[in-house]
Backbone as a printed PyTorch tensor [residue, N CA C, xyz], in Angstrom:
tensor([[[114.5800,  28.8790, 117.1220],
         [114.5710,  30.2890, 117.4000],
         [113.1840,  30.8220, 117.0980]],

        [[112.5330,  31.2730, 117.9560],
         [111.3490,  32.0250, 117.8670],
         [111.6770,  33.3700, 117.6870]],

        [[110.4270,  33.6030, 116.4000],
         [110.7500,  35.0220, 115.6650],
         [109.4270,  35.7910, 116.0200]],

        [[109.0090,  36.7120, 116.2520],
         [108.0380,  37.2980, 116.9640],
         [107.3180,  38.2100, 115.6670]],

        [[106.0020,  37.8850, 115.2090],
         [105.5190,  38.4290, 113.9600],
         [105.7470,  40.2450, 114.4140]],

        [[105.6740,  41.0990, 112.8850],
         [106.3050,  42.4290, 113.2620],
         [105.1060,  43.1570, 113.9660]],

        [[103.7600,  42.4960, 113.6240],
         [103.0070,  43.1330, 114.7610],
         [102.9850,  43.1860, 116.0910]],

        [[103.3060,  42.1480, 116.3130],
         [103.7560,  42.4020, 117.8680],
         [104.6200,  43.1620, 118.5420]],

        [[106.0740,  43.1970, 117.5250],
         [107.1470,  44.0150, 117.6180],
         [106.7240,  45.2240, 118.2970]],

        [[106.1980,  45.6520, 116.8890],
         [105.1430,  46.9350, 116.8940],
         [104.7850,  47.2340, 118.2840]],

        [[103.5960,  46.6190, 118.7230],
         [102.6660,  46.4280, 120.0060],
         [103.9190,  46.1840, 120.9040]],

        [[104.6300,  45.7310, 121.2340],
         [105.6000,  45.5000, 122.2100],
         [106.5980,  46.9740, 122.0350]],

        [[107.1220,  47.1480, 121.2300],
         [107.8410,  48.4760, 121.3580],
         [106.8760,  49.8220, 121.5540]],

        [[105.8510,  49.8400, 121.1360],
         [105.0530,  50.9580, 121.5800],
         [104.2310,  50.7310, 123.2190]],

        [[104.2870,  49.7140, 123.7420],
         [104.4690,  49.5330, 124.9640],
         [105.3930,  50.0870, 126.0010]],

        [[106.5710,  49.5470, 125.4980],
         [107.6510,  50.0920, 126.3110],
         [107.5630,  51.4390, 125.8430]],

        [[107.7960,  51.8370, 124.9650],
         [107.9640,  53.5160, 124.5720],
         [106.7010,  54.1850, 125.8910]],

        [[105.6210,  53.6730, 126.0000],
         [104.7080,  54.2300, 126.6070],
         [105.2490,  54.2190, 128.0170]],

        [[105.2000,  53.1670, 128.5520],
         [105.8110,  53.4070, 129.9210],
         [107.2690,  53.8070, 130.5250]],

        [[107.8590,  53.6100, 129.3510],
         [109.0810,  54.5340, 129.5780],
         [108.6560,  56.0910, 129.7310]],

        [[108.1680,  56.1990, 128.7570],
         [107.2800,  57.8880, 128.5590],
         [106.3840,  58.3070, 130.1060]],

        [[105.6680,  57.3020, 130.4850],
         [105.0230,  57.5610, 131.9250],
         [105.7210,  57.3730, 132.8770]],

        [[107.3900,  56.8660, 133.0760],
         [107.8800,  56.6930, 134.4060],
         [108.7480,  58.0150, 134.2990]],

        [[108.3870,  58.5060, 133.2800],
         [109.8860,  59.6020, 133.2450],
         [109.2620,  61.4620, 133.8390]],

        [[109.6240,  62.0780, 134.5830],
         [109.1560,  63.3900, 134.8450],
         [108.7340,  64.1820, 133.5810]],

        [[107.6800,  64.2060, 133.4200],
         [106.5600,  64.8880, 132.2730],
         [106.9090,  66.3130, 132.7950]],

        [[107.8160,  67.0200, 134.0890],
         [107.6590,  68.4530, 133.4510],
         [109.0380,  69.1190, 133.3960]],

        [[109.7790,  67.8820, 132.8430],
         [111.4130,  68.4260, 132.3540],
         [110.9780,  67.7770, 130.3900]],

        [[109.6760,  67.3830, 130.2170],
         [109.3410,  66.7720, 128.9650],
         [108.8270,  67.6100, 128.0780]],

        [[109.1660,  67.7830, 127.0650],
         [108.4640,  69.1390, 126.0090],
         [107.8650,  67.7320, 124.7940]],

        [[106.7290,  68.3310, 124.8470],
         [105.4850,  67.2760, 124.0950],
         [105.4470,  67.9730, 122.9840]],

        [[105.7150,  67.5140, 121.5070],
         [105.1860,  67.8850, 120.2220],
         [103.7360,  67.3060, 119.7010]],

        [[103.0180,  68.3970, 119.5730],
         [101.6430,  67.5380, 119.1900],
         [101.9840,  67.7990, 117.3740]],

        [[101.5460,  66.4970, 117.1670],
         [101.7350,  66.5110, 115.2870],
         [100.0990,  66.2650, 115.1210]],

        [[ 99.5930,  67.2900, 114.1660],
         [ 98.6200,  67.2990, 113.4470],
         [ 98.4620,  67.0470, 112.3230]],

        [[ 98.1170,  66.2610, 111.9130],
         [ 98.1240,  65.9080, 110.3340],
         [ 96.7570,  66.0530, 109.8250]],

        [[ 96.2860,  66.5350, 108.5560],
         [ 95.2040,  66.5010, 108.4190],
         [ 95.4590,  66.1570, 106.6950]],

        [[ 94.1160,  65.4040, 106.2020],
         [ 94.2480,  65.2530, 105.2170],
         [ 93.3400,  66.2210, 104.1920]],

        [[ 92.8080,  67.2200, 104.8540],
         [ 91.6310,  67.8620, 104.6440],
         [ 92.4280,  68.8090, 103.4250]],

        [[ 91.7610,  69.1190, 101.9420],
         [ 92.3310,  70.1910, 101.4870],
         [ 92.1250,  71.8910, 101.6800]],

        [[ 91.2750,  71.4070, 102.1260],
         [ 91.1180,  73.2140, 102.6840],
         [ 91.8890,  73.5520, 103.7360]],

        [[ 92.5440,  72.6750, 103.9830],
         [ 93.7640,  73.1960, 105.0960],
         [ 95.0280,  73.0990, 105.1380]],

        [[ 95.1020,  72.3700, 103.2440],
         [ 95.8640,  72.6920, 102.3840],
         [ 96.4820,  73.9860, 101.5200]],

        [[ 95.3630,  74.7740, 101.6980],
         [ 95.1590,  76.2430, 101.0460],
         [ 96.0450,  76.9060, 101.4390]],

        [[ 96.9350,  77.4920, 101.1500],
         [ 97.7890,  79.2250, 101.5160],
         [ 97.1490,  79.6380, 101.6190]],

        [[ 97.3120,  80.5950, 103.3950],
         [ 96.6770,  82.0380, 103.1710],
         [ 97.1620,  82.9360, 102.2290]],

        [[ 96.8840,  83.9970, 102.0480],
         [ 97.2110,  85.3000, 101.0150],
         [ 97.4530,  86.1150, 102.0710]],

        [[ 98.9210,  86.5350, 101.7370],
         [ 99.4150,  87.3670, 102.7120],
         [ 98.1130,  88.8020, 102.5360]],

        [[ 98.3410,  89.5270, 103.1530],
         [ 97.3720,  90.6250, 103.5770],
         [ 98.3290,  91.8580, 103.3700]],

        [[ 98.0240,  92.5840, 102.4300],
         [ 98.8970,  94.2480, 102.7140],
         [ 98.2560,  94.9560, 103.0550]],

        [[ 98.7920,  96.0410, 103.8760],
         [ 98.1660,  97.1870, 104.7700],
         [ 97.7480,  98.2720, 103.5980]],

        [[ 96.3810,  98.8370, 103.9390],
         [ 95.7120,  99.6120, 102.8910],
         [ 96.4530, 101.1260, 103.4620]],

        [[ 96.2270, 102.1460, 102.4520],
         [ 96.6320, 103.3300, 102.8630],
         [ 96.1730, 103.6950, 104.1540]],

        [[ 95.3620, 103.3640, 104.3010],
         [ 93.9490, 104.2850, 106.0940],
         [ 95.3480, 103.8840, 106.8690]],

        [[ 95.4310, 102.3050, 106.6730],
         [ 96.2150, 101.8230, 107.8650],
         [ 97.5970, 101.9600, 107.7940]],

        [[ 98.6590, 102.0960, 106.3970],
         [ 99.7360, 103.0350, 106.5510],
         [100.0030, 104.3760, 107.3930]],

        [[ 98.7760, 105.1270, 107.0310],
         [ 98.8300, 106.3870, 107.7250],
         [ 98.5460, 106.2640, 109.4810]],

        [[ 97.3610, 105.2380, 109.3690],
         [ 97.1290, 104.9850, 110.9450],
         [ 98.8730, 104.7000, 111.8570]],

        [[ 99.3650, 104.0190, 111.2920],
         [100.6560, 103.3110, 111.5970],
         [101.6400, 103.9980, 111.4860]],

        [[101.8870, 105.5010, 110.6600],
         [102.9110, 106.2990, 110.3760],
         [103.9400, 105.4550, 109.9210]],

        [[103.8710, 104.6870, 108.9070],
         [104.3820, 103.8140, 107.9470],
         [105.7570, 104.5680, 107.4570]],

        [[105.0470, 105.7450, 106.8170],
         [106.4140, 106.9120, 106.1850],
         [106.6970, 107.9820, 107.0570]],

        [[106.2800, 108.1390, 107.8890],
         [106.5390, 109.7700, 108.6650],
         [108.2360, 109.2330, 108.9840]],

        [[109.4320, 110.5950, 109.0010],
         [110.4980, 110.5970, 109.2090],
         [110.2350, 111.8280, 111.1100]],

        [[110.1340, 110.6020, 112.1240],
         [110.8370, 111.6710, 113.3230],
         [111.8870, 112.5820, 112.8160]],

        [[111.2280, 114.3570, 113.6780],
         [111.7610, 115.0140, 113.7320],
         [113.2810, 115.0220, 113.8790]],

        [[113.6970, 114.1310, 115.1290],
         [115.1910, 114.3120, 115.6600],
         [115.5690, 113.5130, 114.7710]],

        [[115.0420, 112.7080, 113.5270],
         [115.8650, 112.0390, 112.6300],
         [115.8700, 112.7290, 111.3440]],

        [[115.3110, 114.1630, 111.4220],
         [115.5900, 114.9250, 110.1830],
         [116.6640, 115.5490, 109.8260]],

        [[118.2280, 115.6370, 109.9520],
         [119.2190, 116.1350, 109.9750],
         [120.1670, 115.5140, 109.0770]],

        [[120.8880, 116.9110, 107.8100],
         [120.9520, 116.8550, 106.8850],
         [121.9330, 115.7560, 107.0230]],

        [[123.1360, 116.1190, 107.9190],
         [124.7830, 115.3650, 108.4670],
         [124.4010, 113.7010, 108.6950]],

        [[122.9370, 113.3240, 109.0170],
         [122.6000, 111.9490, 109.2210],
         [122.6310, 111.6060, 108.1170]],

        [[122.2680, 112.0500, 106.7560],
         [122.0340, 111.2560, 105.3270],
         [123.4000, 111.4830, 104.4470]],

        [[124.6960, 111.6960, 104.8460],
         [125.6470, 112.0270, 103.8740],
         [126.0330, 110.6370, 103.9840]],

        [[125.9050, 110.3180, 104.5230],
         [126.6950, 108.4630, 104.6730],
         [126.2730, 107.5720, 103.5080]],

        [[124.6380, 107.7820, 103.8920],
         [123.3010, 107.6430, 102.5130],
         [123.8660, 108.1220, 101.2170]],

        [[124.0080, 109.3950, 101.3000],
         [125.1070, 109.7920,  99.5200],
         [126.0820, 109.1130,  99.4550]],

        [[127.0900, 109.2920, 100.4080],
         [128.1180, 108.1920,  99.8720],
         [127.8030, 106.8260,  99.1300]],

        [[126.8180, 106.0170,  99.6320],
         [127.0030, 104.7950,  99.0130],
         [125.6810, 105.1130,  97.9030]],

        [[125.1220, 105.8850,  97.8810],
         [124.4490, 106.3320,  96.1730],
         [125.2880, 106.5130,  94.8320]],

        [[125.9850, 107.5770,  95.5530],
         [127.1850, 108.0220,  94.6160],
         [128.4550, 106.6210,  94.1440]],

        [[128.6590, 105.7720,  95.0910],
         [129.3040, 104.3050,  94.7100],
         [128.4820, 103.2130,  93.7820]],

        [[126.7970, 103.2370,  94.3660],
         [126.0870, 102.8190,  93.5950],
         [125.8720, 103.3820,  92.1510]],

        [[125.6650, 104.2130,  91.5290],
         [125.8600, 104.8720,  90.7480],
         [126.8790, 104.7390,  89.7830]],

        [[128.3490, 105.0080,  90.1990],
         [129.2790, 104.9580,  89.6960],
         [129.6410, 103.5110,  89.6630]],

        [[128.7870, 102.8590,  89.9610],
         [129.2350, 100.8980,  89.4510],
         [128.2010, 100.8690,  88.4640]],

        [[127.2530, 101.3530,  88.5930],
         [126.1890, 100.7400,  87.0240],
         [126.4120, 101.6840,  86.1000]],

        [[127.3230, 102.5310,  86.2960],
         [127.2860, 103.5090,  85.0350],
         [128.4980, 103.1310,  84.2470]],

        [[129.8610, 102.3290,  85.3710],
         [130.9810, 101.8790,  84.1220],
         [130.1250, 100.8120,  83.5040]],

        [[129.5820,  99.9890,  83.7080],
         [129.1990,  98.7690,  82.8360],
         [128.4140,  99.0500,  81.3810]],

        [[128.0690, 100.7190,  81.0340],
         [127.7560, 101.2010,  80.1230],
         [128.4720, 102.3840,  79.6480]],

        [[128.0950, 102.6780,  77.9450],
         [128.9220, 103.7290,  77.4070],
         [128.2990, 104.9660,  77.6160]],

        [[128.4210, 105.8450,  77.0450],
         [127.5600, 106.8600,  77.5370],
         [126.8750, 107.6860,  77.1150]],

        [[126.5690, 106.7150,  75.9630],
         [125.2740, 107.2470,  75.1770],
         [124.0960, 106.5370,  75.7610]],

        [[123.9740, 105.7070,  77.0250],
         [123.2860, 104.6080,  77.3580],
         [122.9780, 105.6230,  79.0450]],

        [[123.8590, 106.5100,  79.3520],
         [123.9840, 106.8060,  80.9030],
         [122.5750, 107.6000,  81.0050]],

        [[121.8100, 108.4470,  80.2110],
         [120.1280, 108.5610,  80.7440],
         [119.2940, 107.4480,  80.6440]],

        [[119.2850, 106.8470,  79.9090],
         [117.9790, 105.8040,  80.1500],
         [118.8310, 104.8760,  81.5910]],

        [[120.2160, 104.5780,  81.7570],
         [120.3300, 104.1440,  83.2920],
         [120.0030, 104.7730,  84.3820]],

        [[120.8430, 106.1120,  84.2770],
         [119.8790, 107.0630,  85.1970],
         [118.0630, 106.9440,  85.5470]],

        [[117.3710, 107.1280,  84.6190],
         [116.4610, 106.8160,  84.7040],
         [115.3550, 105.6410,  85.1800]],

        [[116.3690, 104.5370,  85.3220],
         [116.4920, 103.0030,  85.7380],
         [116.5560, 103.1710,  87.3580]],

        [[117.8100, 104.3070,  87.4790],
         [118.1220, 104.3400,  88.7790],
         [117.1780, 104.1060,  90.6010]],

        [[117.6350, 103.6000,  90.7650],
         [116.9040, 104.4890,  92.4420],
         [117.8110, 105.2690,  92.9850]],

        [[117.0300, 106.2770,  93.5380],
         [117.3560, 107.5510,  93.4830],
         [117.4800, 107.9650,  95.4010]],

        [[116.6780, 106.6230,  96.2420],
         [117.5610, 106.9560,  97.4070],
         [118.8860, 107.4860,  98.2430]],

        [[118.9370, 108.4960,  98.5120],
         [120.2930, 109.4750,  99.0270],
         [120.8560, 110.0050,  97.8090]],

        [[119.9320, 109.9610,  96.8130],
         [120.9160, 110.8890,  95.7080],
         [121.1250, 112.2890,  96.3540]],

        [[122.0090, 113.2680,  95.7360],
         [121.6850, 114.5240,  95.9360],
         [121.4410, 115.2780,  94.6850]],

        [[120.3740, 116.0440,  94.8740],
         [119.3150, 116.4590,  93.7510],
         [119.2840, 118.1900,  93.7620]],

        [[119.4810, 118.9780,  93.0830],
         [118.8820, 120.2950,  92.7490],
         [117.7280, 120.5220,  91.8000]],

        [[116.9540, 121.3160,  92.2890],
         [115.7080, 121.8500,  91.4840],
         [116.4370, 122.5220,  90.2680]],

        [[116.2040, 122.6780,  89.2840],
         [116.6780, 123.7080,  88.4560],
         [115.3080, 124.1280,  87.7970]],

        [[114.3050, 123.8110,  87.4840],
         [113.1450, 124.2470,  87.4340],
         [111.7750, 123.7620,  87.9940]],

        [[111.0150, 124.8210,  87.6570],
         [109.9840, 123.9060,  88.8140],
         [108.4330, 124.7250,  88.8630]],

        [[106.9830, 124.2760,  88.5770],
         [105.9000, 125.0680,  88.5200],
         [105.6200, 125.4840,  89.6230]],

        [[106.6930, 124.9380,  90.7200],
         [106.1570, 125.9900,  91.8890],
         [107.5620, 126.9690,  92.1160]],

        [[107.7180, 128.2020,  92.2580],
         [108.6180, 129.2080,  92.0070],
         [109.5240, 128.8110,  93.2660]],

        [[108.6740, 128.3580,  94.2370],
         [109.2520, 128.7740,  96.1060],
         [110.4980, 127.7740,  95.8410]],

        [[109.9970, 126.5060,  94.9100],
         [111.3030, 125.3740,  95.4840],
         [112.5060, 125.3300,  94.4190]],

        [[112.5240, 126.1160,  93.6100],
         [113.5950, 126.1700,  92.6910],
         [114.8180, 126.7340,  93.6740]],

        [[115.9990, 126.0460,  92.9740],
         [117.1480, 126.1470,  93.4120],
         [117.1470, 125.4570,  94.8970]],

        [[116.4910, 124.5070,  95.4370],
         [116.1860, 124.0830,  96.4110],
         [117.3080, 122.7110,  96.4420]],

        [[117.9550, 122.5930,  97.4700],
         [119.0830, 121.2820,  97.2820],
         [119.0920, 120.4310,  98.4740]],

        [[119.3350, 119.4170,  98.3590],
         [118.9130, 117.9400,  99.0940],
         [119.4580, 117.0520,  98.7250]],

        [[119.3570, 116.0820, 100.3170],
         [119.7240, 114.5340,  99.6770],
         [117.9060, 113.5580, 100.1470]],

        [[117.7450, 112.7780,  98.9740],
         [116.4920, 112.0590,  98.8930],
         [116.1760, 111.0580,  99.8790]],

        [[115.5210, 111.1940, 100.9190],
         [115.4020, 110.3010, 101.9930],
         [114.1170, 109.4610, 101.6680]],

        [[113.2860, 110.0990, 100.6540],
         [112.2430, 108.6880, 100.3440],
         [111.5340, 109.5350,  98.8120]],

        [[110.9670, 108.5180,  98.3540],
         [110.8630, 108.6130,  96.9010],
         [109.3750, 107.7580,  96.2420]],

        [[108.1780, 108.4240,  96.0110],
         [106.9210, 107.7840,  95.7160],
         [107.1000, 108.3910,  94.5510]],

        [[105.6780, 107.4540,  93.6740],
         [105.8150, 107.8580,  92.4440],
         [105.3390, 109.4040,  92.0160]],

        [[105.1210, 110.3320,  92.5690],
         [104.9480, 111.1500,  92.4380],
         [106.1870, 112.4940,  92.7950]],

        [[106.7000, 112.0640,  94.0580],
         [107.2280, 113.1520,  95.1040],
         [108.5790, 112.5010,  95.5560]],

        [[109.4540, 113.0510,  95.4930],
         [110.6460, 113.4320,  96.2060],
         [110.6680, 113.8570,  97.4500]],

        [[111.1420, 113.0260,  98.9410],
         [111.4080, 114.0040,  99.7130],
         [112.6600, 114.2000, 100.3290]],

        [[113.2220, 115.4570, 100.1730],
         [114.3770, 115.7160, 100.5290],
         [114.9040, 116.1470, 101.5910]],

        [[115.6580, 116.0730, 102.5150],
         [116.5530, 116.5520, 103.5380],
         [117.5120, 117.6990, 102.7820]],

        [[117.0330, 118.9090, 103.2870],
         [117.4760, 120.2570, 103.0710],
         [118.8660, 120.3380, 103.9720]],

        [[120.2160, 121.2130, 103.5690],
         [121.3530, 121.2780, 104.4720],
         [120.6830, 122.3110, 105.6180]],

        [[119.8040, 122.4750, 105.5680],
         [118.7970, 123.3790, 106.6500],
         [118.4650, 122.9060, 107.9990]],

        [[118.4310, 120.9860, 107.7920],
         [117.7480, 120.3910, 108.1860],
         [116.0450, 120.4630, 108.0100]],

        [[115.6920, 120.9070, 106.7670],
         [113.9700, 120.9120, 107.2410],
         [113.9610, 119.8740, 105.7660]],

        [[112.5490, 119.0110, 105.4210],
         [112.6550, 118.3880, 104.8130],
         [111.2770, 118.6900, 104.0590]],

        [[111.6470, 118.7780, 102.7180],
         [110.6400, 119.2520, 101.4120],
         [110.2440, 117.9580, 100.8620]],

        [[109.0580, 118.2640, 100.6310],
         [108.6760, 117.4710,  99.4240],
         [108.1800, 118.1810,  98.5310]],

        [[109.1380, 117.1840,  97.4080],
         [109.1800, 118.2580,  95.7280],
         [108.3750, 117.2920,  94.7890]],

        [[107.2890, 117.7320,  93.9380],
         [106.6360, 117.5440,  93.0130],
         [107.5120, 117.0160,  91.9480]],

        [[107.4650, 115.5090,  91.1990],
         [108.2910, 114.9290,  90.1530],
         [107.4990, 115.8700,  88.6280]],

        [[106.1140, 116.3550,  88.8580],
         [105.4810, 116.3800,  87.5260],
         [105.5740, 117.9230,  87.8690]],

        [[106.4090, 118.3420,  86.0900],
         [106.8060, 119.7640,  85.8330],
         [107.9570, 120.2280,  86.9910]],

        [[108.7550, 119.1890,  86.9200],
         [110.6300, 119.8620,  87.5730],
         [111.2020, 119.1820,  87.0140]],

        [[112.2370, 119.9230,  86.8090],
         [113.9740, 119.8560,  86.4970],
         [114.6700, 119.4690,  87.7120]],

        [[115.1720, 117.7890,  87.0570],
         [116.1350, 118.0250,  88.5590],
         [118.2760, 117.8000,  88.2600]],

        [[118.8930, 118.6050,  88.6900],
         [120.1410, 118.3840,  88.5100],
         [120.8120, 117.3360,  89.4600]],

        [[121.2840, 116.3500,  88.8100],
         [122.1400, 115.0520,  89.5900],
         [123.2880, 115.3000,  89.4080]],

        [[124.3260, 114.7660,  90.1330],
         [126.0670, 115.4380,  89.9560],
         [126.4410, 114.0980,  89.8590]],

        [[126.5240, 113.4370,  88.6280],
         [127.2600, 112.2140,  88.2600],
         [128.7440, 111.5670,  87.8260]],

        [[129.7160, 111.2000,  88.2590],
         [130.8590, 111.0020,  87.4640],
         [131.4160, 112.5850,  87.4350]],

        [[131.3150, 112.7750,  87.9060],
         [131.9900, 114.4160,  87.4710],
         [131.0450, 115.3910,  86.7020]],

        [[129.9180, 115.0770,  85.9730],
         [128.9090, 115.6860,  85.4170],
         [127.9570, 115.8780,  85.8890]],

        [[126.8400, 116.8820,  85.4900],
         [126.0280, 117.1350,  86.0320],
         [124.6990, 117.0480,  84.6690]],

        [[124.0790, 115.4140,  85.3730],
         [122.5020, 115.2780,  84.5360],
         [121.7810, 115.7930,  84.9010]],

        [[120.7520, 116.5610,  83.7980],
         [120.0070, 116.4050,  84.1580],
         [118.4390, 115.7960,  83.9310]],

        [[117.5940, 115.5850,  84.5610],
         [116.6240, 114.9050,  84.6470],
         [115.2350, 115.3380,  84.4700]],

        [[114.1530, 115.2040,  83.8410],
         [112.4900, 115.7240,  83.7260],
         [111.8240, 114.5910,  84.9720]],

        [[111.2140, 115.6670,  85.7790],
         [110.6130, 114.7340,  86.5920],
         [109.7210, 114.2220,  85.9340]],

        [[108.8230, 114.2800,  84.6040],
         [107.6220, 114.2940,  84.2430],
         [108.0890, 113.0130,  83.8200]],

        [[109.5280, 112.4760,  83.1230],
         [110.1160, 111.0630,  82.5940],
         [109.4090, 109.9180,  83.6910]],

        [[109.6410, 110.2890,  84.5750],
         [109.9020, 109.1620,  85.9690],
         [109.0920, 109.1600,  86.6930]],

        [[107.9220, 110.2050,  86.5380],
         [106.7060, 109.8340,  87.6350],
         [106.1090, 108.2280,  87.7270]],

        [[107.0940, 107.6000,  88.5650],
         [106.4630, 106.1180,  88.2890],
         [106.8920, 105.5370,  89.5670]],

        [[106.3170, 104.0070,  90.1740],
         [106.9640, 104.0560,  91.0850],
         [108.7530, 103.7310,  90.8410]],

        [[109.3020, 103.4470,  91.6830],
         [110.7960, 103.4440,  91.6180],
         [110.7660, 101.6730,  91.0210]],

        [[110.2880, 100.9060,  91.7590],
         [110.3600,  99.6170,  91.0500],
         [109.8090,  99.2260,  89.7090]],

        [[108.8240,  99.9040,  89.7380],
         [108.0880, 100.3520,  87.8450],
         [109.3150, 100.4930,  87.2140]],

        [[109.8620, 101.6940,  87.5590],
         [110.6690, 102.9620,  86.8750],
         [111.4200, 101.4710,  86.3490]],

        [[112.3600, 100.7950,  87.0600],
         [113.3850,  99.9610,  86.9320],
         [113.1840,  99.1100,  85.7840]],

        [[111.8510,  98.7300,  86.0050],
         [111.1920,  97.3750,  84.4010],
         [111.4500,  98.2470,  82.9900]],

        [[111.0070,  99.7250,  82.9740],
         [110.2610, 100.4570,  82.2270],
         [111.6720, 100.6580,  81.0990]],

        [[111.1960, 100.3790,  79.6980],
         [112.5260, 101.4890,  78.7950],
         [111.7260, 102.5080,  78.1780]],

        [[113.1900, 103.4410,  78.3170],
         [112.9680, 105.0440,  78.2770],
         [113.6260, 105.0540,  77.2950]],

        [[112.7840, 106.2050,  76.0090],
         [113.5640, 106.9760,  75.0310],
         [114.3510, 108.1990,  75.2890]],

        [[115.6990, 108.0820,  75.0220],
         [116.6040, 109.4520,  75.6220],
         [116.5340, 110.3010,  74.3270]],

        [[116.3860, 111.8080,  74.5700],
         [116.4570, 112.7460,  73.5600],
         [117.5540, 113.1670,  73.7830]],

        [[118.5460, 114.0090,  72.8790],
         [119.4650, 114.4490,  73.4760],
         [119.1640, 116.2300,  73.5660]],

        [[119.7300, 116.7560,  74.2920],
         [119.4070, 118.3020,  74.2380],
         [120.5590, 118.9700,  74.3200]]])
């Protein structure tokens, strides 16, 4: 019995593979080109790239369309705030419920001014359609949409049946900050 060394094998099966490959219609054939390189610089990760403010704004990153400013579009948004809410608040007692609050994100909450260094927006009521570390902006039952200053306001939250309330001056942070951050609660 003649045994055929594996180089040949080799050389003989990559033969046939080849002309099998050339008798067959090349344009029902989808060709993978494999690149291999051993090079390490082409080993490297890029670094993803984030968009600088110029180009947020260029891009209208945050702008809310007009025809999507309407108060009746964001109650759906409260609903599942108000569920969110009321699941992280049983898992604590309630000497613990401001510094969670404060933990919170505050997307579709609904919020009242109760004080405020600018006179115009007190008593002003909303549900929160976006939230920077500075500013609140709210969807008015007006439909027009405010943005309220976090530094020097009072804001009233309607929790569990109660009503917290909150120092914007606590939370000027971003919302994912806010979340890492522990807060000392005073009581008043």
């Amino acid at each position: 019995m003649n045994r055929a060394s594996p180089s040949s094998v080799t050389r003989l099966d990559a033969k046939k593979l080849t002309n099998t490959f050339l008798k067959e219609d090349t344009s029902k054939t989808t060709v993978f080109s494999l690149n291999y390189s051993r090079d390490k610089k082409a080993k490297i990760k890029q670094r993803r790239t984030l968009l600088s403010a110029k180009e947020k704004r260029k891009h209208n990153i945050h702008h809310i369309p007009a025809e999507s400013r309407v108060y009746d579009k964001y109650l759906p948004l409260n609903a599942l705030w108000e569920k969110y809410v009321e699941d992280i608040l049983q898992k604590h007692n309630e000497s613990q419920i401001p510094s969670t609050l404060m933990k919170a994100d505050f997307h579709g909450a609904a919020i009242k001014v109760i004080k405020s260094t600018c006179p115009s927006l007190i008593g002003k009521f909303g549900i929160v359609i976006m939230e920077t570390e500075n500013t609140f902006k709210i969807i008015c039952r007006d439909n027009t949409m405010k943005s309220i200053s976090k530094q020097g306001t009072l804001f009233a939250i309607k929790v569990l049946d109660k009503e917290a309330v909150l120092n914007g001056d606590n939370f000027c942070l971003r919302p994912a900050e806010r979340a890492a951050k522990k807060f000392k609660t005073t009581k008043s």
